[in-house]
N, C-alpha and C positions, 0 to 999 in steps of 0.2 A: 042727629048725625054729628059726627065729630070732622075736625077741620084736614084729620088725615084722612077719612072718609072721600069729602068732596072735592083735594085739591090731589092731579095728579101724581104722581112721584115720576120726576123727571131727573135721568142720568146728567151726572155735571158733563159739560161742554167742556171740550178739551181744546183750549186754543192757542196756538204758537205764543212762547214767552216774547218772541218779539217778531217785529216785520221780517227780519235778515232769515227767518225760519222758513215763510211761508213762501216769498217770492219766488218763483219758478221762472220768471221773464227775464232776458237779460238786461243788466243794469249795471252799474260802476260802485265800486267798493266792494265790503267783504260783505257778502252777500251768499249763500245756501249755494244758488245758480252757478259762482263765480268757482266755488269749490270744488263742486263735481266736477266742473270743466278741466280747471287746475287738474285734480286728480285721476281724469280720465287718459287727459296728457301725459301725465306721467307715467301712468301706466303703460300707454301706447309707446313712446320714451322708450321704457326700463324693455321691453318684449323685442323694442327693435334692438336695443344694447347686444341681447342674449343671442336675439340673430347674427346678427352682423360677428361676434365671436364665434359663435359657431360653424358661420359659414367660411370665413378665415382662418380660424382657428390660432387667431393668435386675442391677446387682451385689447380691449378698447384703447388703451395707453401706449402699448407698443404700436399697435395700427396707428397711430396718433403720431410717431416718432419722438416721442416723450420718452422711451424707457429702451 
């Protein structure tokens, strides 16, 4: 028997290039967890902006007394 024979063929492991990939916990720095967060905020943010103008119907800046 040949040595391709006997030894499985096993799929390469796919593993985060780095810690900042994999961490799902919350933690301090720029970290995978911190980003989502970041950008769920903002989103949540940008949805209330669109409300808040449409419910007034004027721009964020003029409700603001900016403009």
């Amino acid at each position: 028997m040949s040595d391709e024979q006997q030894t499985p063929q096993s799929a390469p492991q796919s593993e985060p290039d780095s810690q900042a990939e994999s961490t799902e916990t919350p933690s301090f720095g720029w970290n995978l967890y911190s980003e989502k967060i970041n950008g769920r905020f903002a989103m949540i943010g940008f949805v209330a902006l669109l409300v808040l103008e449409a419910v007034t119907g004027q721009t964020f800046l003029s409700w603001m007394g900016l403009l």
